[in-house]
Every structure is written in C-alpha cells, then in structure tokens.
C-alpha positions as CSV (number, residue, x, y, z in Angstrom):
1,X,-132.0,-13.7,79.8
2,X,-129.1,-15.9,80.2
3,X,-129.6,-19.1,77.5
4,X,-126.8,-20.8,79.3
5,X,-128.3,-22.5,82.5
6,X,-127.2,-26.0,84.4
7,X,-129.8,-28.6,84.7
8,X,-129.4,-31.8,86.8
9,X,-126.1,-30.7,86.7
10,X,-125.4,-30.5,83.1
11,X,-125.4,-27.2,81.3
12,X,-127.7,-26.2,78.5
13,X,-127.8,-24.1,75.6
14,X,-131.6,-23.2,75.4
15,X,-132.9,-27.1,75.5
16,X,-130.4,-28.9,74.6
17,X,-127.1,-30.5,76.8
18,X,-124.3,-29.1,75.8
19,X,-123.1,-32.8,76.7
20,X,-125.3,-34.0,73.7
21,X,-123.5,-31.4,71.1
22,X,-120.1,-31.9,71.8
23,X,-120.9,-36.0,71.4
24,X,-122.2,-35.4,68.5
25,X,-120.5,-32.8,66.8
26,X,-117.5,-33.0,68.2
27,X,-115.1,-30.3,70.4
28,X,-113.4,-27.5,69.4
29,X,-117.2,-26.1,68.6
30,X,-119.1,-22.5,68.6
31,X,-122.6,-22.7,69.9
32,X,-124.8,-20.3,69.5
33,X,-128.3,-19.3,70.9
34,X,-130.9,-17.7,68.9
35,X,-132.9,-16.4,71.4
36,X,-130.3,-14.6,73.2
37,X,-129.7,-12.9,69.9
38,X,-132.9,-12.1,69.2
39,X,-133.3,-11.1,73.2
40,X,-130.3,-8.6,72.1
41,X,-132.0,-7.1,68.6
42,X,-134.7,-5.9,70.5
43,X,-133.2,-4.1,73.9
44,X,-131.7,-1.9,71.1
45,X,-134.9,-1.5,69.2
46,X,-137.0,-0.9,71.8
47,X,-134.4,1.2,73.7
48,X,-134.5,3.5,70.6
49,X,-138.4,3.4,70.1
50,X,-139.6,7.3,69.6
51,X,-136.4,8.1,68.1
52,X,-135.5,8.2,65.0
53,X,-132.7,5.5,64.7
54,X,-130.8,3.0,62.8
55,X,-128.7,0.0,64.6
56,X,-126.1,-1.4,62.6
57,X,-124.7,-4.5,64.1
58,X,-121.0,-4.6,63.6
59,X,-119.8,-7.6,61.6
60,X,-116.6,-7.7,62.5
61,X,-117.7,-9.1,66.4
62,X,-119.3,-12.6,64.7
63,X,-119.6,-12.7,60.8
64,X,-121.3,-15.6,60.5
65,X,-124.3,-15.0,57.4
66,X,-126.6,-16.9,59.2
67,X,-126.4,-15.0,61.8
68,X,-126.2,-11.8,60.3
69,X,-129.4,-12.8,58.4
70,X,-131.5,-13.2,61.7
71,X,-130.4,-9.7,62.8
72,X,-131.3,-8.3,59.4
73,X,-134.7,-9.7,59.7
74,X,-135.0,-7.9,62.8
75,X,-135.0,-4.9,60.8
76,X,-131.3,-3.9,62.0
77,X,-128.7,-2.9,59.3
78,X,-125.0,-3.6,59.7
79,X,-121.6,-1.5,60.1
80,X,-119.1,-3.4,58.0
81,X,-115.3,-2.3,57.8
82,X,-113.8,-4.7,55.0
83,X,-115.2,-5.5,51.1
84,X,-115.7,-8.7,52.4
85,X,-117.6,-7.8,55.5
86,X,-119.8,-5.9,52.7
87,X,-119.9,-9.4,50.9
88,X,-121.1,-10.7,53.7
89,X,-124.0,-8.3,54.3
90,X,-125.0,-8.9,50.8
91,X,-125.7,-12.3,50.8
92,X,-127.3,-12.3,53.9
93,X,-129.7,-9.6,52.3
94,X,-128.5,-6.5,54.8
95,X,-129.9,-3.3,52.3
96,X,-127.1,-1.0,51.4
97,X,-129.4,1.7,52.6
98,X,-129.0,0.1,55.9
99,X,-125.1,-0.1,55.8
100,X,-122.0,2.0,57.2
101,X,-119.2,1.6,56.3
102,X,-115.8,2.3,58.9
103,X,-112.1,1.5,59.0
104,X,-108.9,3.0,58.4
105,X,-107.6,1.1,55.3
106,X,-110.1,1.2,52.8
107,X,-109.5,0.2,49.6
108,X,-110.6,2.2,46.1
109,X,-112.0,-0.9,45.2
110,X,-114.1,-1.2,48.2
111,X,-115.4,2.3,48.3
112,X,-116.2,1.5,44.9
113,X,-118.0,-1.4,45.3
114,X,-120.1,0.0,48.3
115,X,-121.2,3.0,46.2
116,X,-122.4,0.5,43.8
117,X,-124.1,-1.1,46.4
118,X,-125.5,2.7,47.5
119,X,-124.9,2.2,50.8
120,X,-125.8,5.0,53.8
121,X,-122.5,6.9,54.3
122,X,-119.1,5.7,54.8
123,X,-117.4,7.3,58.2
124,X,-114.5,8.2,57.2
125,X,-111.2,8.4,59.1
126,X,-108.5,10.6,57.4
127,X,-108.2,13.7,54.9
128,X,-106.7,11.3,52.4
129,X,-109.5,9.0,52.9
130,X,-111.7,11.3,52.2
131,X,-110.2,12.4,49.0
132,X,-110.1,8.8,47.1
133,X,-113.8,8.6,48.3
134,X,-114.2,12.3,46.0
135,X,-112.3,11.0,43.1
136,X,-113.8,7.8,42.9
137,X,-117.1,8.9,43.8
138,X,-116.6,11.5,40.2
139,X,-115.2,8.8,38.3
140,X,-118.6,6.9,38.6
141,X,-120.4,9.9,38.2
142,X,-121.8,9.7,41.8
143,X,-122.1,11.8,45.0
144,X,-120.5,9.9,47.8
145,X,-122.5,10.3,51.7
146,X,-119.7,10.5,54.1
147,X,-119.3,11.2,57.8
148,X,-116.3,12.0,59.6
149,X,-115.5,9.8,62.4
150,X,-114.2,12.2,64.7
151,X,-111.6,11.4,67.8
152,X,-112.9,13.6,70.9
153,X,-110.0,12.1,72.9
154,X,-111.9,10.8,75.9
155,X,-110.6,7.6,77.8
156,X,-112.9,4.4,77.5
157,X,-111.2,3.1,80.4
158,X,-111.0,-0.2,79.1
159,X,-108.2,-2.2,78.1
160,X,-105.3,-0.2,75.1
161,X,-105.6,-2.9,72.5
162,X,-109.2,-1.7,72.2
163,X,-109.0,1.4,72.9
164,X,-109.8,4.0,69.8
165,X,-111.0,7.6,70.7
166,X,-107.4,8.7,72.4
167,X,-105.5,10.7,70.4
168,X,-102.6,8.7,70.0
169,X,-105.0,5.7,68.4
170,X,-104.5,5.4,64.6
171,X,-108.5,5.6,64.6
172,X,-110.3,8.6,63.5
173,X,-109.8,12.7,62.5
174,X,-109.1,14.4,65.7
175,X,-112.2,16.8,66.9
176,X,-109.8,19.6,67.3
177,X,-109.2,19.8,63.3
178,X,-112.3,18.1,62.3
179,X,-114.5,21.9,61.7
180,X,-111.9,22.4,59.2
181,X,-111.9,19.4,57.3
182,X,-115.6,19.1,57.0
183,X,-115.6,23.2,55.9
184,X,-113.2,22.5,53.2
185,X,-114.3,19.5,52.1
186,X,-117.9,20.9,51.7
187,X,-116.2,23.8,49.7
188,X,-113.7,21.8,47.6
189,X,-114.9,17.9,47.0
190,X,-117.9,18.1,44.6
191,X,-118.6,14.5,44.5
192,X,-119.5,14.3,48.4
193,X,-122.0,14.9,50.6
194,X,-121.5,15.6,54.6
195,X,-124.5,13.7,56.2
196,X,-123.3,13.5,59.8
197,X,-120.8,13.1,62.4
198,X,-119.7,10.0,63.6
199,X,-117.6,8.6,66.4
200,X,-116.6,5.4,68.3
201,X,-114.0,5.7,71.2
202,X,-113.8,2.0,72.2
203,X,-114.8,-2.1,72.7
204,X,-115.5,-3.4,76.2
205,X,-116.5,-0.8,78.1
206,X,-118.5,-0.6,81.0
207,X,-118.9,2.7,82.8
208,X,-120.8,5.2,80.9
209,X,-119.0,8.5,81.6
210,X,-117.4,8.3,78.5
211,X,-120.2,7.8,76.3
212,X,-121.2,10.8,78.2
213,X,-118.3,13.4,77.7
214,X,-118.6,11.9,74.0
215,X,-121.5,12.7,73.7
216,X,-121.2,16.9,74.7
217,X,-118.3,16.7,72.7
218,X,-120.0,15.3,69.7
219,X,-122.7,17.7,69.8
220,X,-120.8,21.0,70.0
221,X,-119.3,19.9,66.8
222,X,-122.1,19.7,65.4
223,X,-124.3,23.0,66.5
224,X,-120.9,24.4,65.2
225,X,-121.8,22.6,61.8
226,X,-124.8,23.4,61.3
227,X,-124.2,27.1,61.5
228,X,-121.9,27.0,59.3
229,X,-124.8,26.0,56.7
230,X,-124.2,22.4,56.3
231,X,-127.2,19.8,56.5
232,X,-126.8,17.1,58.8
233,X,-129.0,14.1,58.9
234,X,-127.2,11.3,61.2
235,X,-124.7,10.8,64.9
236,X,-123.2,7.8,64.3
237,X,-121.9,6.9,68.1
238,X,-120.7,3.4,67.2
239,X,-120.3,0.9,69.6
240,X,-118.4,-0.4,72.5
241,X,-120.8,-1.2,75.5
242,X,-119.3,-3.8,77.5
243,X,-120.5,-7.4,78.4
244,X,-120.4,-9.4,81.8
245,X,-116.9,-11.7,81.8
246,X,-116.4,-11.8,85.1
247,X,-118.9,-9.9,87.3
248,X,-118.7,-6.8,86.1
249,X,-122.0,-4.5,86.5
250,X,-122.4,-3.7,82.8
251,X,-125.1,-0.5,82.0
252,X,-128.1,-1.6,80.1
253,X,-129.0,-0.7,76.4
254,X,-131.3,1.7,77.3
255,X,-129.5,3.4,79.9
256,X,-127.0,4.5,77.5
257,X,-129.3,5.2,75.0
258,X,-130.9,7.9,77.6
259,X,-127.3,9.3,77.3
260,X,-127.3,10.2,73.8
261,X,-131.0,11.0,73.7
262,X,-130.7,13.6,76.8
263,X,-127.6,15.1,75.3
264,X,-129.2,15.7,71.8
265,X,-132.5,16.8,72.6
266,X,-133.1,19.6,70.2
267,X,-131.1,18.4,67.6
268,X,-133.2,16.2,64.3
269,X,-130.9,14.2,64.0
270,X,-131.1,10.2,63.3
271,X,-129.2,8.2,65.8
272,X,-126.8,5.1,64.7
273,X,-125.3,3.0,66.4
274,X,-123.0,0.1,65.9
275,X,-123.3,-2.5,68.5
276,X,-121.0,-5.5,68.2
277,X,-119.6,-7.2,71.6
278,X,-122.8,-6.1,73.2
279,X,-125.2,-7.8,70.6
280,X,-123.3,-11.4,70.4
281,X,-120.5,-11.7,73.0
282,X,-123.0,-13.5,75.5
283,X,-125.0,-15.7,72.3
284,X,-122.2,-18.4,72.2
285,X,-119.7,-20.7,74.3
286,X,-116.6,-22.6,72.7
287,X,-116.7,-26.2,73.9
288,X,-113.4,-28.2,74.4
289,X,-112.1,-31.4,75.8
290,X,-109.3,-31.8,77.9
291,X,-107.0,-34.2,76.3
292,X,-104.2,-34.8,78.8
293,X,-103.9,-33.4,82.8
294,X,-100.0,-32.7,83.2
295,X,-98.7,-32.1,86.6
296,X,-95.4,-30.4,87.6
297,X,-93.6,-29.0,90.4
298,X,-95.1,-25.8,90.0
299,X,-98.3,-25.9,88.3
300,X,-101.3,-28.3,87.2
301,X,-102.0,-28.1,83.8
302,X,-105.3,-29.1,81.7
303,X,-104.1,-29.2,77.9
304,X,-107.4,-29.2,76.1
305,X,-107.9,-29.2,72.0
306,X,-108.8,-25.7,71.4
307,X,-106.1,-23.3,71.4
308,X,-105.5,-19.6,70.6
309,X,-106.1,-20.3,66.9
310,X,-109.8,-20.9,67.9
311,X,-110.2,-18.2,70.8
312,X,-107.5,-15.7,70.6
313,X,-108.4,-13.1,73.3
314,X,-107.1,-14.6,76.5
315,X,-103.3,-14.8,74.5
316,X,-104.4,-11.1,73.0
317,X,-105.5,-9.2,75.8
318,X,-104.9,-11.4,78.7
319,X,-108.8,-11.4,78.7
320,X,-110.7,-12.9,81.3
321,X,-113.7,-15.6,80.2
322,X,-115.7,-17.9,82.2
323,X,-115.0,-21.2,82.0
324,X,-117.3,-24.0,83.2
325,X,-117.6,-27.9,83.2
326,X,-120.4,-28.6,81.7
327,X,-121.3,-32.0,83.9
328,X,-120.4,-32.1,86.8
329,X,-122.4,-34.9,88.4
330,X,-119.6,-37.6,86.8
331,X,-116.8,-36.4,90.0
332,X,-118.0,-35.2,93.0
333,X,-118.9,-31.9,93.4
334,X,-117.0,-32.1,96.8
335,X,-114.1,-33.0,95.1
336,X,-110.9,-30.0,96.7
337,X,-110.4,-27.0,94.3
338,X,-107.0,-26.9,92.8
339,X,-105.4,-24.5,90.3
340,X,-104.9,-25.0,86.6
341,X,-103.7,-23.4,83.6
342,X,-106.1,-24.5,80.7
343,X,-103.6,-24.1,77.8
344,X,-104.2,-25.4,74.2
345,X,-102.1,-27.5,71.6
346,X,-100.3,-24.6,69.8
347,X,-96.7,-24.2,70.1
348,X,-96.5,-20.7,71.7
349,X,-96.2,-20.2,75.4
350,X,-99.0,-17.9,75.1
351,X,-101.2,-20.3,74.1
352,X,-103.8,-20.4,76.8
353,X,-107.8,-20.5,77.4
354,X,-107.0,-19.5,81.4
355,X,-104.2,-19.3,84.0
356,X,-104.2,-20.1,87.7
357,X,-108.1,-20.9,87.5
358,X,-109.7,-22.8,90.4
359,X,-111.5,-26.2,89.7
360,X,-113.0,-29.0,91.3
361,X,-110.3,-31.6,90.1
362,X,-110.2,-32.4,86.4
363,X,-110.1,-35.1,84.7
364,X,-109.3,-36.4,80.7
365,X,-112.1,-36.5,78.3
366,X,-113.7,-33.5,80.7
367,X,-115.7,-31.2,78.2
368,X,-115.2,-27.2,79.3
369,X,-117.2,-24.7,77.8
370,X,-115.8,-20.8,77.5
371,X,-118.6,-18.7,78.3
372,X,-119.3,-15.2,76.6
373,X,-117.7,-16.4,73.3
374,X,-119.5,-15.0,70.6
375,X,-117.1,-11.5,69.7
376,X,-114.4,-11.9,68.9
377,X,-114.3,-15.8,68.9
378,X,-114.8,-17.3,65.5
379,X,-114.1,-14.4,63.9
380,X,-110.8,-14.1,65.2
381,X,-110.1,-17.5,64.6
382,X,-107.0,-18.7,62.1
383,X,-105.0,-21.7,60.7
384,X,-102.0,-21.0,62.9
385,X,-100.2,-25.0,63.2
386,X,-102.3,-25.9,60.1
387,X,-105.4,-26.6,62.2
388,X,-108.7,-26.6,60.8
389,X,-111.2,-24.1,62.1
390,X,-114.2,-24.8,64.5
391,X,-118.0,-25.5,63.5
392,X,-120.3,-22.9,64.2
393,X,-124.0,-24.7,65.6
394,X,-126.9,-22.6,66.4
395,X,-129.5,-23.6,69.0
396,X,-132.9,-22.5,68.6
397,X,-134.8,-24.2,71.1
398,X,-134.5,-27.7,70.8
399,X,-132.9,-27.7,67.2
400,X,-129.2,-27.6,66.3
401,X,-128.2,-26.3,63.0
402,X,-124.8,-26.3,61.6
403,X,-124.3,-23.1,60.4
404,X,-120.8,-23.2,59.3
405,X,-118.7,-26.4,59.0
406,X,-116.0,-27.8,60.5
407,X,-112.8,-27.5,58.0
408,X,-111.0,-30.3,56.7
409,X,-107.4,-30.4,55.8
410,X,-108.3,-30.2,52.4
411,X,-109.4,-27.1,53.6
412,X,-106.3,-25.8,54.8
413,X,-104.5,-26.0,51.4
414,X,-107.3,-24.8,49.3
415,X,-106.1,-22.3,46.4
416,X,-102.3,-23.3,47.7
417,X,-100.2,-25.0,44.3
418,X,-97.2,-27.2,44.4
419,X,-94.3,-26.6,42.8
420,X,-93.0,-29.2,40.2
C-alpha cells in the first residue's frame, strides 16, 4: 500500500494534504504514515508465521521513540548498535529479551549496560570484542549470550558505502576464521555463551542471490558447529532488503523469507532478522519549499530550505529519491519540462536534494516533497551551518501528531558555555 497518493491534484499523506501540513507546521518537515508502518510490521510477521522467529527492527534507519513504540506493540523487538539506541528502546518499552545488539565500536560501558538490561545476545564483530564482553560479563558475575557476526564475503551488489559482508569492509569476523574463534572461545571465555550465528552483508539491496549464497554459507558454518558440540539457538541474517527509489523491482518480505526458510530446513533454529530501510524507508516524505529559482548560463537552479543537514543521502551516496510537487493544479500541468538542480542552503557544493531532474516549471513558494524518506532521513540529520533540525509529524488517518519538535536555536547551543 502506498500512503502517498495525489488527489485533485494535491498529494496526501493517508487523509490529509500534505499542502495543509506544511501551512501549518511549517517546511523543512518529516511526515510520517502509520499505516504504512504498521502495513510493514506485519509482511514480516506474517512472512515468518510457522517459524520460529524474532524481527528486530533496526534503530539506526528512523529512531524516533514514538515510532519505535508502535513497532514494539506489534510484538517486534529492535537491533540497536549504540547505548543510546538501547536508551532509546528502553523508553519506548522494547524488552531486552527482545533486543540484539551490533556494531563494531562498542563501548565497556555499553555492553555493560545492555547486560543489565539482559538483553538476547550481542553479535559480535571482532576477537577483541569478544574478550571485553568475557571480562566484563565476569566482573558482574554474569554469562554474556553472544553471536558472531560472521563476513561470508558475498557481494550485495549495491552501492560501497553500504556495503558490509566483503572482506575488505571493517564489518564482521570473516567466515574463513570464524570455526576457530567460536571453538576457542567456547573453550577459553567462561563468562560467555555461543547462542548463534549471525550475519548481515549490506543496506539497499534488491536482488536476492546474495541473501541466497549467504544463506548456504551461513549454514555450513553452522552444521560444522553443531558437531563440534556447541548448542545453537538463533541465525541472525540482519537486514538490508532494498526499497523502490526509482523503479526498481524490489523482492517482497516473504519471498526472501522463503530463502532462509528453504535453506535451513532441518536445522531448530530461531530466525532473526533486522529489518531497517525495508520497514520505514517508504513511511515518510521531507517536505520543502523553494525559496529562490536562480537561472544561469548553464543550469536552472531551485534553492529550496532543506539541505544536506536534513537529508544527507543524495550528497552521501549520490542517492536517487523521488521528488514530487505536491499541487500541481496552481501552474498548468502543460507547462514544458525543464531541468533543475534542487540544492539547499548549506555552504558546500555538495549540498543538493537532486541534479539535472526534469519539472514542469517551478516556481517560489512551490512546496516539494522527497519521497521514500523515512531511513536514513532524520536520523542522519545534523546541525551543520547551525541550523535547527526538522519536526517529525505522524499521520494516522486524519490526525497529525508531532512526534518530535522542531529545534530552536536555543537548541543549537544547549550544554555549550561561554567563556568569560
């Protein structure tokens, strides 16, 4: 179901004009659609039905508590990969028994603070890791649950920046060593316990043959485990299933959930997995206004008020995202096409929403809305040129509901001190 639809010629959010929001609540703004995220919560659930299973949404795509408080009503848990992310999850009442925990960097201080929370199992992505989990696990008198988030090498085929199962990527132990770390670990580290093997080779993607050779990969590890004695309760296969952007025919949640399940058949094994981009990325658009149309020899330009501070991936990744008007019954809808770069305030030449993107002409005071904004929008978001941060508003039919507000400068220089 696509929440985003034009009516009359104005686009909606659910039932309400996108028009109507960005009069009164102003532009650069997040909006959000409930039902497309509850629409989302359930192709995994019910993809997953008759399995044994555990989806942990992945924080780090849209952070929002409000929003992570409707998905763990749903009954999903979430995969966090910072203290605060586990924060987060806290006070939106995500069980700890319903939590993983991934990342390269963490912290003592985390790992202690998710064993107090007795999270699921961390997945854990180096030797050294793995021994500051054992040494602070025994210094609180605990046994750690810990799988290793193994690299099996295979290429996601999606873009390098979000790439992380090759084996040049800083992510995970590679699959090649990781019999013997798991061996010796279960012989030498008292204070953990191997639960599972887990894995996650990439965001975006939208073929499944790697989730496929992943999968066989994954699995021969493991028969090799388990013959080796050790008791294994979870695969962890993470996330990374791709969204629509631009067209692109994007597998369905159960289709790659027939993957894992026809590749482990035989094996008791709880499935987890970590969907982020999947989940959200279509829930939201950023709406912006254009503030100034500026023409030169060689290019139209449309400089509207949100800029890379507010939607970083186009700058990032040179990433591709639908970009509509959202009335277009004010100018003619026969008005030529031209070319524009939408570009943003920020002083960087890489500042920019699109480049070279076709339009029926555009005028100041036009409102735009980025479509598929929800990962990786908001929560990439910053203060770069001192400039406050976006709402977040939530649609849920006809309702909107604030759900974080926009920042102030006050904002901006909050725990900051001058000198004397």
């Amino acid at each position: 179901m696509d929440p985003f639809l034009f009516r009359n010629n104005n686009l909606y959010c659910e039932d309400v004009a996108l028009a109507d929001i960005a009069a009164e609540y102003g532009t650069p703004c997040y909006v959000y659609s409930k039902s497309f995220l509850l629409s989302r919560c359930q192709a995994y659930l019910q993809a997953l039905a008759g399995y044994k299973h555990l989806v942990c949404y992945s924080v780090k795509a849209a952070s929002n508590i409000y929003l992570l408080k409707i998905i763990a009503e749903q009954g999903l848990g979430c995969d966090i990969v910072s203290g605060g992310e586990l924060f987060r999850a806290k006070l939106a009442g995500v069980p700890g028994r319903k939590i993983v925990y991934s990342g390269v960097g963490k912290s003592a201080a985390e790992i202690r603070s998710a064993l107090e929370y007795n999270i699921l199992f961390f997945n854990v992505e180096s030797e050294d890791e793995l021994l500051l989990i054992n040494e602070t696990a025994a210094e609180m008198g605990l046994i750690a649950p810990v799988t290793l988030r193994v690299n099996p090498d295979v290429d996601p085929l999606t873009h390098p920046y979000i790439s992380t199962g090759l084996k040049e990527n800083k992510f995970g132990i590679p699959i090649v060593d990781a019999e013997r770390i798991y061996l010796q670990a279960f012989n030498d580290c008292k204070n953990i316990k191997f639960v599972g093997v887990d894995c996650h080779i990439g965001s975006q993607l939208i073929k499944l043959s790697p989730f496929k050779d992943t999968a066989f990969r994954v699995r021969a590890l493991i028969e090799n485990l388990l013959s080796h004695g050790l008791q294994l309760d979870y695969v962890d296969f993470g996330g990374g299933l791709g969204i629509d952007y631009d067209g692109e025919d994007v597998p369905e949640v159960n289709q790659l959930v027939d993957i894992f399940t026809e590749v482990l058949e035989g094996l008791d094994l709880t499935i987890v997995l970590e969907p982020g981009r999947s989940m959200v990325g279509n829930s939201a658009v950023m709406l912006t206004k254009i503030q100034y149309i500026k023409n030169s020899s060689e290019k139209k330009f449309a400089i509207v008020d949100a800029g890379m501070n507010d939607l970083l991936r186009p700058s990032l990744y040179n990433a591709f995202q639908k970009i509509e008007k959202i009335n277009i019954s004010q100018h003619s809808a026969s008005d030529p096409f031209s070319k524009y770069d939408i570009v943003g305030p920020i002083c960087e030449s890489g500042d920019f929403l699109a480049k070279e993107r076709a339009f029926p002409e555009l005028y100041k005071d036009d409102v735009l809305a980025v479509m598929g904004a929800g990962a990786y929008g908001f929560s990439m978001s910053s203060n770069y040129n001192s400039r406050p941060r976006a709402p977040e508003l939530l649609v849920d039919g006809s309702s909107v509901t604030v759900i974080r507000e926009r920042e102030s400068y006050e904002d901006l220089v909050r725990g900051e001190k001058l000198g004397r």
